[in-house]
N, C-alpha and C positions, 0 to 999 in steps of 0.2 A: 357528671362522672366523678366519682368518687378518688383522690389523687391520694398517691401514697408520699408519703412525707419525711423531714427530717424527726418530725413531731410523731415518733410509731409507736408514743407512750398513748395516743389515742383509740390505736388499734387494741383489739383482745386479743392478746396472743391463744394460740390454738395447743392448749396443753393438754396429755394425757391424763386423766386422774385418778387420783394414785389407791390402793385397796383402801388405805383409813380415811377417803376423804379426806379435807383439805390437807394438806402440809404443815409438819411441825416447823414451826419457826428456831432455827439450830441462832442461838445467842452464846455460845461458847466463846472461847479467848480464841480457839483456833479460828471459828468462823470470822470473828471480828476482824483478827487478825489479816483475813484472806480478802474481805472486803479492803482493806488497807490497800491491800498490796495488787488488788486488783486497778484503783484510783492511782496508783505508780505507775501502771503500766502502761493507762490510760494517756498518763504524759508523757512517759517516754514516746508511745507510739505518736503523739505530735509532734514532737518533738525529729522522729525519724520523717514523719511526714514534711513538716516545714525544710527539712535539709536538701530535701528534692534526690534523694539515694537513687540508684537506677530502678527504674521499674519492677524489675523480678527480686532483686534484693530486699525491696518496700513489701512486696508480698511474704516475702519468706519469712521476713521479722515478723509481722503479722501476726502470720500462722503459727511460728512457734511463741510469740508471746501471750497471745489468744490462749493456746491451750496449756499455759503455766496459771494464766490466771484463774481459767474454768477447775484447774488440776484434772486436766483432760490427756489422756494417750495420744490423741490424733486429732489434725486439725485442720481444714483444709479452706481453701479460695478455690468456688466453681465461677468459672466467667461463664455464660453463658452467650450460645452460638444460636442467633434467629432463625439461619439457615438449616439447621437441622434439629430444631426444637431439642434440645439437648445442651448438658453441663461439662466444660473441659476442666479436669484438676490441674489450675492452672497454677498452684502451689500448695503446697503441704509439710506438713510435718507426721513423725509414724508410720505411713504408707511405706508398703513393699518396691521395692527397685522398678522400674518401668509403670508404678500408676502416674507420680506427677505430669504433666507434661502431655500426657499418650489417653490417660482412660477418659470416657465420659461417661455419663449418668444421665438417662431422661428428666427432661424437665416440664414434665403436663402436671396436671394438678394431680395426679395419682402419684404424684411423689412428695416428701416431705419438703426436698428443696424448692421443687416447682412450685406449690401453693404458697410457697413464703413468697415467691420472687412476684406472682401472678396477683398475691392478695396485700403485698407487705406484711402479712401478720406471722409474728415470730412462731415457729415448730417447735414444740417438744415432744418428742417420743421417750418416753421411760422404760420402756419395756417393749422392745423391738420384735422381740420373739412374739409374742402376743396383739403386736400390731394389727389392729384391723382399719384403722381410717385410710392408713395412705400403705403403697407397696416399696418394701424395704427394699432399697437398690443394690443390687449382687455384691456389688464392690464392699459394702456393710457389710453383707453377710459373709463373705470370705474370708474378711476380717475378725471376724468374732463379735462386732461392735454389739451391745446392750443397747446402750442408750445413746440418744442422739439430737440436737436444737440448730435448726438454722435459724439464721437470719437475715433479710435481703439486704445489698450490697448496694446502696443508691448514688447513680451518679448525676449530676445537672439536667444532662439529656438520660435518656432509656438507660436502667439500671443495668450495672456491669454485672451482678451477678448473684449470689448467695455466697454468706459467710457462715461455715457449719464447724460445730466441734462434736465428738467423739469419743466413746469411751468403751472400753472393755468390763470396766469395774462395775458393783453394782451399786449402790446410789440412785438420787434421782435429780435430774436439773431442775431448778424451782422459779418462778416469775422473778426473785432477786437477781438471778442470775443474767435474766434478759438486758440488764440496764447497763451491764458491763459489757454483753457480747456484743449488743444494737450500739454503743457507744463507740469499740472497735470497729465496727463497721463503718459506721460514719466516719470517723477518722480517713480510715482507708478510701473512702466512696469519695472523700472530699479530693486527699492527695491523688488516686487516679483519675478525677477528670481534670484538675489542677492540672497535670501531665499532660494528659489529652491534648487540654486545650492551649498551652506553653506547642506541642506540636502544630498544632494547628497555625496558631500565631508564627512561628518560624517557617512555616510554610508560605504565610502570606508576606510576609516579610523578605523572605528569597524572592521570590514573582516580584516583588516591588523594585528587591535593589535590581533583578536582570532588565525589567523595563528602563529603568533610570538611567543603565548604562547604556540601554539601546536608544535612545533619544539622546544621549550628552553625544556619544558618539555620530548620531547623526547630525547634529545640529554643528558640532567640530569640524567634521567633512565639510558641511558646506559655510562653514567661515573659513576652512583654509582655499578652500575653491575660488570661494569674492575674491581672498587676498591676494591671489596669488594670481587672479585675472586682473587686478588692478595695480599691481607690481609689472604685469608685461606688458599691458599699456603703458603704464608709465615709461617703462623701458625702451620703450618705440614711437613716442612721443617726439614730436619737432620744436616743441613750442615749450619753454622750461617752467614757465611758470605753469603752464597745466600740469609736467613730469610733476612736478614739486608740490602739488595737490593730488596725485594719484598716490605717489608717493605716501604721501601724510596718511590718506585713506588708508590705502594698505596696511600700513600702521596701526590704526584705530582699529580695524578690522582685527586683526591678530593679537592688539590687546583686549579688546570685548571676548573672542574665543576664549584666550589664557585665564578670564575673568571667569569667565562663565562654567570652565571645566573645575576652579576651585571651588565655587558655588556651588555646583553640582555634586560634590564629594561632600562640603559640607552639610548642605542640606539631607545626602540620605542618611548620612551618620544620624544628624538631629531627627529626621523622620524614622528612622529605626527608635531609638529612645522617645521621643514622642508616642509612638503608636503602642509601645509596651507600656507606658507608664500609663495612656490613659488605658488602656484593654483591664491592665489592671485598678484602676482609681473603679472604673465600669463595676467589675466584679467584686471590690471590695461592698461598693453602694447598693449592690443588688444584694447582696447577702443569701443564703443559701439557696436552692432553688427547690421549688417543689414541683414534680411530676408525678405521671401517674404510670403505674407498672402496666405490661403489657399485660390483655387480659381482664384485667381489674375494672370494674365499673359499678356505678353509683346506686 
């Protein structure tokens, strides 16, 4: 089975072609210039990525830095949902009041986002109106969109989604253009499973500490039980030198508890930090992951 990868410079991306055959290569100061400034944003969005921002914040910056670099209208994050074979505009920029959040878009391979997500190979539509490979999703057309490129959104496990831009203008996106948007992605696809699994980890690490307490505190229970059944023996004792060993006992007993409840705090503190340090030593060593898109095969 053929896996879709961080590596989607090996893919062909799926581009429309344009009436003059191939594309002029635009080498102007503006273009240069936009390539520049495309590789800035590039870091900044690492840069927002490594800060660990809240989830939807990390999407919005995104979307709107995405479509400054494309110098796109609109721009959006589709998560897609397995349960209903379809895309949630799970962030955007440009869209009308009530799409982020609420609209969805089919995602079978008769859409442009779906075959990106299904094949990893990047979408270009240049001329929407004219489309005939994949069917243009109402929400584009509502919009006015022309022209349109996804690209999939990969995360460790099963891809989060497609990363598409948008535009009203007329122009045409060009294969240059894919190594900026794919590279935004990956950014993103890296920091939301980073997230994910930062959840996850703090999930297993709750479960951990409430076990811990449930064993310190059983194990307390029944040292203060010994001790306190060897205190009233002693108590009732005729004979002093046996008192004066039950005694002592008791003793021992309530210091071995006291010991053990400090141990026990100490250890999950160190086991909390332990288990995140190595999860991550884990994932720094594994280095990116590659999967394969749902769909997609060899």
């Amino acid at each position: 089975m053929s896996q879709v990868r961080d590596l989607t410079d090996h893919l062909e991306p799926v581009i429309e072609p344009t009436n003059g055959g191939a594309a002029t290569v635009d080498l102007t100061t503006r273009a240069l210039h936009l390539r520049i400034r495309q590789q800035e944003i590039l870091a900044e969005l690492g840069v927002h990525a490594l800060q660990g921002k809240p989830f939807l914040d990390l999407l919005d910056q995104t979307a709107r830095l995405t479509a400054e670099g494309m110098e796109a209208e609109f721009c959006k994050v589709l998560e897609y949902i397995p349960a209903e074979n379809r895309f949630l505009v799970r962030a955007g920029v440009g869209w009308q009041e009530g799409i982020v959040g609420v609209a969805t878009i089919g995602a079978d391979l008769e859409s442009p986002s779906g075959f990106a997500l299904r094949t990893g190979k990047p979408v270009i539509s240049n001329h929407l109106e004219n489309e005939q490979r994949f069917r243009t999703p109402e929400l584009l057309l509502e919009h006015g969109i022309r022209r349109a490129m996804n690209v999939i959104l990969q995360g460790e496990g099963s891809p989060y989604g497609v990363l598409e831009v948008d535009s009203r203008s007329e122009g045409e996106f060009g294969e240059h253009d894919i190594a900026f948007l794919q590279g935004a992605a990956n950014i993103l696809g890296m920091a939301i499973e980073r997230q994910r699994y930062e959840r996850h980890l703090k999930a297993a690490l709750d479960r951990h500490q409430v076990l811990l307490k449930e064993i310190s505190h059983r194990v307390k229970n029944s040292l203060q039980i010994v001790s306190s059944m060897l205190h009233l023996q002693a108590s009732t004792a005729d004979d002093e030198g046996i008192t004066a060993q039950l005694a002592d006992a008791s003793s021992r007993v309530s210091a071995v508890g006291r010991a053990y409840e400090r141990q026990t705090v100490d250890l999950g503190r160190g086991s909390s930090r332990d288990t995140r340090r190595s999860a991550w030593n884990r994932r720094s060593r594994a280095g990116p992951a590659s999967t394969p898109a749902p769909g997609a095969s060899g």
